[in-house]
N, C-alpha and C positions, 0 to 999 in steps of 0.2 A: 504494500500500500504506500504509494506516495503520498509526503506530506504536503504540495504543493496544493493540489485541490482542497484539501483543509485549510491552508492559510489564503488562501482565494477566500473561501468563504468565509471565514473568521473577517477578513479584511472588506468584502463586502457588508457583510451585516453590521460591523462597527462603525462604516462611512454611512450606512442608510439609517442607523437610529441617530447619529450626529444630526444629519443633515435633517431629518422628523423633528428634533429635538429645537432646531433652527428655525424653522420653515414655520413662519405666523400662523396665527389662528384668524380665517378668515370671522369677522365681527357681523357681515350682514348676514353670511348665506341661513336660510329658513327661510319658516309664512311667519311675516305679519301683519296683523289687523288694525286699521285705521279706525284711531280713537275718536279723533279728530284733526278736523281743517282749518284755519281762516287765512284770510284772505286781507291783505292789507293795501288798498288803491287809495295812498295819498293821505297815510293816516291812521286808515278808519281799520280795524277788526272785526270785518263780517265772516260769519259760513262759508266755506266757500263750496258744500258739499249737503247742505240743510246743515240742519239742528243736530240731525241724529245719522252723520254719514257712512257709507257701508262700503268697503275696501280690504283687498290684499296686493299686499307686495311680495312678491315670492321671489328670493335669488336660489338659486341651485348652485350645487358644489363645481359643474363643472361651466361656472361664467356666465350664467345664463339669466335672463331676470323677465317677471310679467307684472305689470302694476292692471289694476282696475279698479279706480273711483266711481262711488256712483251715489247719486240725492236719492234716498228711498223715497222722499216725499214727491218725485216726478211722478204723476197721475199716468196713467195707464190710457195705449193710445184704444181711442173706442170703435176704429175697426178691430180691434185685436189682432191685426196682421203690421208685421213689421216695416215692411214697405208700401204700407197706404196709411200712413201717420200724414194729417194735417201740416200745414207749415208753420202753425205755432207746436203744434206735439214734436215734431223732426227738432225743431230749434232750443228747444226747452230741453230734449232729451239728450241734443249736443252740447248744450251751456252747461248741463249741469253734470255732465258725465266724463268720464274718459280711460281707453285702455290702450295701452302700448305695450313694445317688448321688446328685448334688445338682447346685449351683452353688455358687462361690467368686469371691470376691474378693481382690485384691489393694491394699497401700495405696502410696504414692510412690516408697516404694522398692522396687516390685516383691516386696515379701514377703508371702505369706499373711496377710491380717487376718480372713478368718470363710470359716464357709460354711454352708449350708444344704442340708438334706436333702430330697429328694423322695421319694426313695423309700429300703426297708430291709428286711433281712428279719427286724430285731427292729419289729415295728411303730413300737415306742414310739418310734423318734428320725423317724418320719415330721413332717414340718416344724419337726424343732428347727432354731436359729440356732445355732450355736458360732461366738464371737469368741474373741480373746489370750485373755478370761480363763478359757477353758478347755480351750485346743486352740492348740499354739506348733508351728511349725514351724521348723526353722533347717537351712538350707542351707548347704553347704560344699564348696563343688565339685560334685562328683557324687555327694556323700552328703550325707543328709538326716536328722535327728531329728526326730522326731513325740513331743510329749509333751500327753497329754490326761489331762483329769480327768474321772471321771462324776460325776454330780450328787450321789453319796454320798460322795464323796471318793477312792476306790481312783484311784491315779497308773499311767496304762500309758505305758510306754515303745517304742518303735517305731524301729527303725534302718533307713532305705532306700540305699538304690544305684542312680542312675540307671541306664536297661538304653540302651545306643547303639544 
């Protein structure tokens, strides 16, 4: 028996738990549920999801992420069919809703540093980049704040709760 394929692997397993032992702990990946929103245009502290908003953020271990916002208090369109909504039901249900998806990344320390969008159901953020400078996440146990800016400046606030 050669001792070479023993210190091979001696020599691998000591470099893979080093390098596990290195390697951050990503801080977002899970589901969390949205506590709460508001919305600050110029000021003010409104809703920006009702009173009572209904939401998951889900990253995945391997970079992946789906957000969905949405007002439970948007009234139900009364064809009951999705593509024959009124154009106040259509516009109400696009004001007050929204779901994207993307990839993310994280930086050393396992914290959110950007992400990119692939898909959306406001077109417009179809392949933006959001970095820190306009989209912060900060983790604190099992809660989480979300603070983003849109490109016009209006600040939302977002408060999660990891779901176990």
């Amino acid at each position: 028996m050669s001792i070479r394929p023993i210190m091979l692997a001696l020599a691998l397993s000591i470099s893979s738990s080093a390098f596990a032992q290195t390697a951050p702990e990503n801080q977002v990946v899970g589901t969390w549920r949205m506590m709460s929103a508001t919305i600050d245009p110029g000021g003010k502290n409104i809703s920006a999801y009702g009173e009572k908003p209904n939401g998951l953020l889900v990253f995945t271990p391997d970079m992946h992420f789906v957000e969905v916002l949405t007002d439970p208090g948007i009234p139900r369109f009364a064809s009951n069919a999705r593509g024959a909504g009124t154009d106040d039901e259509n516009r109400m249900a696009m004001s007050r809703s929204i779901g994207f998806f993307g990839t993310y990344t994280v930086d050393e320390k396992g914290e959110l540093s950007g992400n990119r969008v692939e898909g959306a159901t406001f077109p417009n953020w179809v392949g933006s980049v959001r970095t820190r400078d306009d989209l912060r996440l900060v983790v604190d146990g099992d809660r989480m704040t979300e603070q983003f800016r849109r490109p016009e400046g209006t600040e939302i606030r977002i408060e999660w709760q990891r779901v176990k």
